[in-house]
N, C-alpha and C positions, 0 to 999 in steps of 0.2 A: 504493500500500500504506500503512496505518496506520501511524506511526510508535508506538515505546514511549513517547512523550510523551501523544499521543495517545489511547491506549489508557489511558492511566491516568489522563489528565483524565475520559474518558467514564465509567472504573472509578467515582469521587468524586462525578460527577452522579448515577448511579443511585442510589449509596449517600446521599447526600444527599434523594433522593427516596424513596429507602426509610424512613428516618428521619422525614421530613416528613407520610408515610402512617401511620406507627403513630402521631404523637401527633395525628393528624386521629383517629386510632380509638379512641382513650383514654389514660389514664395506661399510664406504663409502668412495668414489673416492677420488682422490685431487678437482677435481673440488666442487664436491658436496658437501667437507667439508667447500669450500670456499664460496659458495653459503649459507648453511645450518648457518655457523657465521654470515653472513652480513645478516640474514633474524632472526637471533634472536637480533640483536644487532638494529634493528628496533625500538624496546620499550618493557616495561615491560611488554605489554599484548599480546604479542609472546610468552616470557617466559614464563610469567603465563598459556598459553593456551597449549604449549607444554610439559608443566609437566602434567600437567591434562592430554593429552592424553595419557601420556606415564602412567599415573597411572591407566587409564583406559581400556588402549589398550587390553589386555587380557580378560577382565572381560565385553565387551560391551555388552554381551546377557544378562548379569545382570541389567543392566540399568532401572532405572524405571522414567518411563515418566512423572510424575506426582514428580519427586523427594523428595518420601518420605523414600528415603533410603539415609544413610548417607556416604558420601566417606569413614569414615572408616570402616562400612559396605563392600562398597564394594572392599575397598581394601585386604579384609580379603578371599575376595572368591579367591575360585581354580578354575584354568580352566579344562573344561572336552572338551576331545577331541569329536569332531565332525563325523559324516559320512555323506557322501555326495552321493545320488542313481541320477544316469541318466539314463534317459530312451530313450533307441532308436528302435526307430521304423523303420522298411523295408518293401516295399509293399513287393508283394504276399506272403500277411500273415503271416509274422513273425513281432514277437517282445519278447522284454527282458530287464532286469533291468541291470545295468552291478551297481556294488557298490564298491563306490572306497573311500577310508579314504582320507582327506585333509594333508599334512605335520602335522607330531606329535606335539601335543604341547610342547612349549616350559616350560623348569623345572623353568623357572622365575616365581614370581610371582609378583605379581603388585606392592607390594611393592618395590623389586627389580628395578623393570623399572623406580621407581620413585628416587631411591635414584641413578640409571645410571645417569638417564636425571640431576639430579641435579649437577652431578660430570660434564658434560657436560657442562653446563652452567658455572660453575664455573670458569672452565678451561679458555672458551670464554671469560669471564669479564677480569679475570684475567691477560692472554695472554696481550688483547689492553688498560689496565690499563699501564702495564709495557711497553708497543709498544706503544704508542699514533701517532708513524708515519704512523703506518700503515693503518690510513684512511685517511694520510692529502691528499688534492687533489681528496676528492672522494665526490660525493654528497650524499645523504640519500640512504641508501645499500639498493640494488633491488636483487631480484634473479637474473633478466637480464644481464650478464654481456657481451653478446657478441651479433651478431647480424647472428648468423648461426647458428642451432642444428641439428644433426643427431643422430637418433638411428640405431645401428645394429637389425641383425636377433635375434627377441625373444627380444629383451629390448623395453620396454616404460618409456616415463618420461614425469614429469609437468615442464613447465617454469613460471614462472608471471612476467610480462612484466611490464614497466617501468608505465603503467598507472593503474595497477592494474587488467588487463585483465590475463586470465589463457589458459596457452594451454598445450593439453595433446596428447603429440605422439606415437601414436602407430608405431609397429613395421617396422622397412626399409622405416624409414622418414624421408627427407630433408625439412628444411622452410628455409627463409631469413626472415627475419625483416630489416623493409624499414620503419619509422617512420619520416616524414616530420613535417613541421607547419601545414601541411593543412589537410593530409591526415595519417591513423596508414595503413601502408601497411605490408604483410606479405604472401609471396609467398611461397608454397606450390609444390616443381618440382617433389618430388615422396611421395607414402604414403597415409597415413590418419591421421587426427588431428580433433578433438574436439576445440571449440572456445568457451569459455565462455567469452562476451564480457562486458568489465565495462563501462557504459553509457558517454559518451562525443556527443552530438549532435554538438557541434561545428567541431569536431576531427574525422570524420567519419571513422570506421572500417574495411578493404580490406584486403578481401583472393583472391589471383590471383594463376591463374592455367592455363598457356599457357593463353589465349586469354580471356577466362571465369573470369567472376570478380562475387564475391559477398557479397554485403554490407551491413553489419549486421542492424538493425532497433529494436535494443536493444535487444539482444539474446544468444541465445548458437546453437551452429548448428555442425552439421559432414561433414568436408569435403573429400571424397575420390579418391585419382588417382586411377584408377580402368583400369587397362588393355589397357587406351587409354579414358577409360570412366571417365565420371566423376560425381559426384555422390554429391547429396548437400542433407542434412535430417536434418532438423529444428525442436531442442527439447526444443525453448523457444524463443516466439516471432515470429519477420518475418527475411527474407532476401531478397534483391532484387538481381536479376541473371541477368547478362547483358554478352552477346556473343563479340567475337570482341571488346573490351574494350579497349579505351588507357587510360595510367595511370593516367592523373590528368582531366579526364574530371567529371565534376560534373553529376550525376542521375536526371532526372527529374521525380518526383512521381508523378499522378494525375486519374484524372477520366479517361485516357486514358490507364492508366497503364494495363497489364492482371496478372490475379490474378484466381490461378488453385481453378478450381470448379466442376473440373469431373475429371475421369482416361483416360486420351489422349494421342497422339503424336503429338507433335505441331510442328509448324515452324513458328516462330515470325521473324518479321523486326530487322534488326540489331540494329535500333535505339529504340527500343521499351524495356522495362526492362519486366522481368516476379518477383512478387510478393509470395515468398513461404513460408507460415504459420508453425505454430505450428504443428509437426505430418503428416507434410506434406512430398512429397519427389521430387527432381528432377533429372533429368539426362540426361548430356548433351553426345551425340553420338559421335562415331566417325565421322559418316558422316552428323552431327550436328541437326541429330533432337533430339527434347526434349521429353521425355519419363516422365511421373510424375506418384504420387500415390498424394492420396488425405487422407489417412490411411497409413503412411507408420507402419511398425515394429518397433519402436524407441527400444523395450528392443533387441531386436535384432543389430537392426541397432549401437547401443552403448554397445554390449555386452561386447566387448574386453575392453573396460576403466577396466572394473573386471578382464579381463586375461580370460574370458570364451565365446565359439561362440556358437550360439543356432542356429538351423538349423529347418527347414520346411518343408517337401517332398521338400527338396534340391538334385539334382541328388550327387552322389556321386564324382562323377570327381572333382565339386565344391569345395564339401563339403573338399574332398585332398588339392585341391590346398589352400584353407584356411589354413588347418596344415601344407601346405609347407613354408606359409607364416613367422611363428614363428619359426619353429623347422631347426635341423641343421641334422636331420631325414627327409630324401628327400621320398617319396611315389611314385608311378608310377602305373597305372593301364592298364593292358596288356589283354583288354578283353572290347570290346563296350557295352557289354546287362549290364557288371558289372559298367561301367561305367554310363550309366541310371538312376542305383536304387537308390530310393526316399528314404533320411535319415531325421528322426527327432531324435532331441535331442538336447541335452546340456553337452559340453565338456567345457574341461580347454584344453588355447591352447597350453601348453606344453605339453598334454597325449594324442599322438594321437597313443598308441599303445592299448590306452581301445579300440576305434575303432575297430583297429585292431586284437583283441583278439575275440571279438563278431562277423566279420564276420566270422573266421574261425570257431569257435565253431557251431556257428551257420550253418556251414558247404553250407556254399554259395561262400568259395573262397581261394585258396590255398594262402596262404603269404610266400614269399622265400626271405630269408634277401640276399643281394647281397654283402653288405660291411656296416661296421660298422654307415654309414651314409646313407646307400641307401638300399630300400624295394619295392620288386615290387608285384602288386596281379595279382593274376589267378584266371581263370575258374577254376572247381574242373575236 
């Protein structure tokens, strides 16, 4: 078993690699330089972990697992750009490869990033050496500094939360954070959010979603407002799911509890909790029955944390309206048989014109741009 040592080194690497990925993607905000100082000025093994990634950020397919290769080994490699094939499939027997290059790599090389990162930190020390005001009145800097996040269309971001728990939003998401003595609440009014949650059994963990409560039992789970639906997929541990919920009422767990064991539609008593595992999936209706898998799609289900959506003989109408979700490129599909057909693959979700290249080619559907933001398909 992981010890709490452990778990909170591993916390500081991702976090550090989080960091190391936003300034590979450009300058950062005010807020998030504000956030990005009080998350290094944390301690020395922030620092230390966030030069490392940034020494390594380039070079991780060099990486040897066994660490018989030495940092200045690997700080010495060049990066070689990548290509990335998807494949999408259509029924009535079509398919085809579409191949698409990832952003060019960057002319840094790892050494560079190392001697950035260090001009960064530098700056930081230095800055609240000279400022020492600028923390009086503050307690141990969290990333957390507010208790509302929103991201626009096409943006996702991490927060970590004042207990050490991590949330990750994807795109046209609103939360609150509601942290009592009794209870970590955190409501959820649009969107989807991933919950990695840090263990407090004293402190119990609540995602709220209109009426639907559900409390983590040491886990990571995806939560999704879905169209009215709502949508729970547990990728580590359990969750319990309670309908009708008010806010400070206690769960009771027991051999009475139900706990999904087949692919159903259920209708549980309001007072009754349902139990959702690992891999598991739930979804509460509009007209409140509960819909599960018992095998959900987790690489699926969590594709976007990557920025990429994988699809399944998904009809296409769907599979649109996913990319309308991120992009600022509206789609519309002007034709019901076209709207039916069954897509697999694997997109990035800002390229929703690979899509769109492959059905015309493919010669299954005329695309006629309307305006700079808006694209509608046809029949041929």
């Amino acid at each position: 078993m992981m010890n709490k040592h452990n778990q909170s080194n591993n916390l500081i690497i991702e976090e550090a690699s989080h960091w190391a990925m936003l300034l590979d993607e450009g300058d950062l905000n005010t807020e998030q330089k504000h956030e990005f100082t009080h998350w290094l000025l944390k301690g020395q093994v922030h620092v230390d972990e966030f030069l490392q990634a940034c020494a390594i950020f380039d070079v991780l397919s060099d990486i040897d697992r066994k660490k018989e290769i030495s940092i200045d080994s690997l700080l010495e490699s060049i990066n070689t750009s990548e290509s990335k094939i998807t494949t999408i499939h259509i029924d009535k027997n079509i398919s085809t490869k579409v191949v698409k290059n990832k952003r060019p790599s960057k002319k840094w090389t790892a050494r560079k990033w190392l001697a950035m990162a260090a001009s960064i930190v530098i700056g930081v020390f230095t800055f609240y050496q000279l400022n020492p005001a600028a923390l009086i009145g503050e307690d141990i800097p969290s990333l957390q500094f507010k208790n509302k996040y929103t991201t626009v269309l096409g943006e996702q971001r991490s927060v970590t939360l004042v207990d050490g728990s991590i949330v990750y939003l994807n795109t046209l998401t609103n939360i609150k954070i509601d942290y009592t003595k009794q209870f970590r609440n955190i409501h959820l009014y649009q969107g989807e959010a991933i919950f990695k949650v840090a263990h407090d059994p004293k402190k119990p963990f609540r995602v709220w979603v209109n009426g639907t409560m559900f409390e983590a039992l040491g886990t990571e789970f995806n939560v999704r407002n879905n169209q009215g639906k709502i949508e729970l997929t547990v990728i580590a541990g359990e969750v319990a799911l309670t309908k009708n919920a008010v806010k400070n009422q206690n769960i009771a767990i027991n051999r009475n509890t139900i706990r999904l064991q087949e692919y159903t539609e259920m209708v549980f008593p309001l007072d009754k909790t349902l139990i959702v595992s690992i891999g598991q999936q739930a979804t509460v209706q509009m007209n409140g029955l509960v819909t599960t898998e018992i095998k959900a799609d987790l690489d699926k289900k969590t594709s976007w944390k990557a920025r990429e959506m994988i699809f399944n003989n998904d009809r296409l109408e769907d599979v649109i309206y996913e990319f309308n979700r991120y992009n600022a490129l509206q789609i519309t599909i002007d034709s019901s048989s076209l709207s039916s057909m069954a897509i697999t693959g694997v997109f990035e979700t800002n390229d929703p014109l690979s899509l769109l290249k492959f059905l015309e080619s493919a010669g299954k559907a005329r695309i006629q741009r309307d305006s700079s933001h808006k694209i509608t398909i046809y029949d041929l």
